[in-house]
N, C-alpha and C positions, 0 to 999 in steps of 0.2 A: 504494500500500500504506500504511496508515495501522495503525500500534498504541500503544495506551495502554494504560496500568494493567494490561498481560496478563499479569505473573507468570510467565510462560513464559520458557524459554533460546526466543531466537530464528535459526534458520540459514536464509538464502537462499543458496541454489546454482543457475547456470545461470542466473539471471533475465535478461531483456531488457526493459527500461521504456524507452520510448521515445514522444516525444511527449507528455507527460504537464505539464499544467501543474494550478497553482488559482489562485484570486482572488490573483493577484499583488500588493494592495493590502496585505493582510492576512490573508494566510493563509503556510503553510510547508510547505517540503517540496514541491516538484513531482513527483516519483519515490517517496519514502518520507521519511514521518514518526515516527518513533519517539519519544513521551513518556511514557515507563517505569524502574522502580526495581527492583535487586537480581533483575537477569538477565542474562545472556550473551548477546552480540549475534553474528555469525559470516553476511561476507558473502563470498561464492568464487565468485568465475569467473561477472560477473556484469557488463553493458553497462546504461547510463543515458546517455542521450540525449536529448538537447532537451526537456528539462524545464525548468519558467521556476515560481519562486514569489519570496516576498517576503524571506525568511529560509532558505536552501539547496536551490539549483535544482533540484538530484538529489536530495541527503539531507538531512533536517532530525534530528538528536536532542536530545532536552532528556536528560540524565542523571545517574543518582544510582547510585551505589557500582555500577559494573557493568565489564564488561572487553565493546572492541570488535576483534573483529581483521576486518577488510578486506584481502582477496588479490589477485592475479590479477584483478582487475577492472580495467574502463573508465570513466572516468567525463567524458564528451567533451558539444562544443556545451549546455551548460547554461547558465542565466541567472537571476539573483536580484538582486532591486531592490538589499537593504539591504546585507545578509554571505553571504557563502560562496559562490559561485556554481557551486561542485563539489558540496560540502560544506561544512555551518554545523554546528557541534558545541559542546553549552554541557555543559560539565562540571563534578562533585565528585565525587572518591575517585573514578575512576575510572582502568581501562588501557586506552589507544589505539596499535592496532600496523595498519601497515598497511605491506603487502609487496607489492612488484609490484603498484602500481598505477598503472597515467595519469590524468594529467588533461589536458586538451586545451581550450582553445578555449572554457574556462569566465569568465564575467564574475560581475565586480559591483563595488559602490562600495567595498567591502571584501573582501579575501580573495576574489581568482576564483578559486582552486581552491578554498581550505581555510580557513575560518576557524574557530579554537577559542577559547571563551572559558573561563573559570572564574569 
Protein backbone atom coordinates (compact mmCIF):
# COMPACT_ATOMS: atom_id res chain seq x y z
CA UNK A 1 0.00 0.00 0.00
CA UNK A 2 1.61 3.09 -0.90
CA UNK A 3 0.01 6.98 -0.38
CA UNK A 4 1.35 10.26 -0.97
CA UNK A 5 0.05 13.78 -1.11
CA UNK A 6 -3.64 12.03 -0.61
CA UNK A 7 -5.20 14.71 1.58
CA UNK A 8 -7.43 12.01 2.77
CA UNK A 9 -8.07 11.00 6.68
CA UNK A 10 -6.63 7.56 6.06
CA UNK A 11 -8.29 4.12 8.05
CA UNK A 12 -7.13 0.49 7.57
CA UNK A 13 -9.04 -2.01 9.25
CA UNK A 14 -8.72 -5.95 9.09
CA UNK A 15 -5.64 -5.64 6.69
CA UNK A 16 -3.22 -8.75 6.21
CA UNK A 17 0.14 -7.66 4.29
CA UNK A 18 2.11 -10.34 4.38
CA UNK A 19 5.09 -11.16 2.22
CA UNK A 20 5.60 -7.98 0.83
CA UNK A 21 8.91 -6.59 0.28
CA UNK A 22 10.63 -3.50 -2.22
CA UNK A 23 14.04 -2.76 -3.41
CA UNK A 24 15.49 -3.13 -0.11
CA UNK A 25 18.44 -0.82 -1.20
CA UNK A 26 16.44 2.16 -1.52
CA UNK A 27 13.32 2.06 -1.28
CA UNK A 28 10.66 2.15 2.07
CA UNK A 29 8.19 0.77 3.53
CA UNK A 30 7.68 -3.14 2.65
CA UNK A 31 3.92 -3.20 3.82
CA UNK A 32 2.88 0.57 3.63
CA UNK A 33 4.36 3.72 2.90
CA UNK A 34 2.77 6.73 3.82
CA UNK A 35 4.22 10.24 2.76
CA UNK A 36 1.57 12.61 3.54
CA UNK A 37 0.57 16.02 5.32
CA UNK A 38 -2.41 17.21 7.55
CA UNK A 39 -4.44 13.85 7.61
CA UNK A 40 -5.59 11.32 10.17
CA UNK A 41 -3.92 8.03 9.86
CA UNK A 42 -6.06 5.00 11.93
CA UNK A 43 -4.63 1.41 11.68
CA UNK A 44 -7.08 -1.46 13.65
CA UNK A 45 -6.94 -4.93 13.90
CA UNK A 46 -4.41 -5.29 11.23
CA UNK A 47 -1.34 -8.23 10.68
CA UNK A 48 2.18 -7.22 8.60
CA UNK A 49 4.28 -9.98 8.18
CA UNK A 50 7.42 -10.50 6.58
CA UNK A 51 7.94 -7.46 4.89
CA UNK A 52 11.64 -6.44 4.30
CA UNK A 53 12.49 -2.69 2.92
CA UNK A 54 15.34 -0.29 3.57
CA UNK A 55 13.69 2.22 5.93
CA UNK A 56 10.47 0.29 7.91
CA UNK A 57 9.90 -3.39 7.18
CA UNK A 58 6.16 -3.01 7.64
CA UNK A 59 5.51 0.73 7.82
CA UNK A 60 7.29 3.50 6.46
CA UNK A 61 5.63 7.23 7.35
CA UNK A 62 7.28 10.57 6.54
CA UNK A 63 4.86 13.06 8.57
CA UNK A 64 3.67 16.52 8.88
CA UNK A 65 1.02 17.97 11.50
CA UNK A 66 -1.18 14.60 11.57
CA UNK A 67 -2.38 12.27 14.45
CA UNK A 68 -1.51 8.27 14.01
CA UNK A 69 -3.21 5.89 16.37
CA UNK A 70 -2.39 2.16 15.66
CA UNK A 71 -4.49 -0.61 17.75
CA UNK A 72 -4.92 -4.07 18.11
CA UNK A 73 -2.43 -4.92 15.43
CA UNK A 74 0.59 -7.32 14.78
CA UNK A 75 3.35 -6.25 13.45
CA UNK A 76 5.67 -9.71 13.58
CA UNK A 77 8.81 -11.23 11.20
CA UNK A 78 9.62 -7.94 9.44
CA UNK A 79 13.18 -6.65 8.20
CA UNK A 80 14.71 -3.31 7.25
CA UNK A 81 18.21 -2.76 6.26
CA UNK A 82 18.61 0.94 7.88
CA UNK A 83 15.69 1.86 10.82
CA UNK A 84 12.62 0.57 12.04
CA UNK A 85 12.30 -2.81 11.31
CA UNK A 86 8.51 -2.92 12.70
CA UNK A 87 8.17 0.44 12.07
CA UNK A 88 10.24 3.60 10.95
CA UNK A 89 8.27 6.81 11.64
CA UNK A 90 9.82 10.53 10.82
CA UNK A 91 7.84 13.08 12.42
CA UNK A 92 6.74 17.10 13.01
CA UNK A 93 3.77 18.25 15.03
CA UNK A 94 2.52 15.24 15.09
CA UNK A 95 0.31 12.58 17.68
CA UNK A 96 1.50 8.95 17.85
CA UNK A 97 -0.77 6.50 20.01
CA UNK A 98 -0.50 3.10 19.73
CA UNK A 99 -2.45 0.43 21.97
CA UNK A 100 -2.32 -3.12 21.93
CA UNK A 101 0.15 -3.76 19.76
CA UNK A 102 3.02 -6.52 19.02
CA UNK A 103 5.97 -6.58 17.68
CA UNK A 104 7.76 -9.77 17.37
CA UNK A 105 10.60 -10.86 15.70
CA UNK A 106 11.25 -7.54 13.82
CA UNK A 107 15.03 -6.51 12.88
CA UNK A 108 17.22 -3.83 12.00
CA UNK A 109 20.49 -1.98 12.49
CA UNK A 110 18.32 0.50 14.35
CA UNK A 111 15.14 0.35 16.14
CA UNK A 112 13.79 -3.58 15.38
CA UNK A 113 10.45 -2.69 16.30
CA UNK A 114 10.01 1.01 16.33
CA UNK A 115 12.19 3.78 15.26
CA UNK A 116 10.87 7.47 15.48
CA UNK A 117 12.64 10.31 14.48
CA UNK A 118 11.97 14.04 14.57
Amino acid sequence: ISLQDSNYNIDMTNLYIYNNSVDSQIMSGGGIYINDNNVNILIVSCVISKCSSSFGGAIYMNLYNQRVNISQSSISDNYAITAGGGIYIYIANNLISLLDVTFSRCFSYNGGGLSIYS
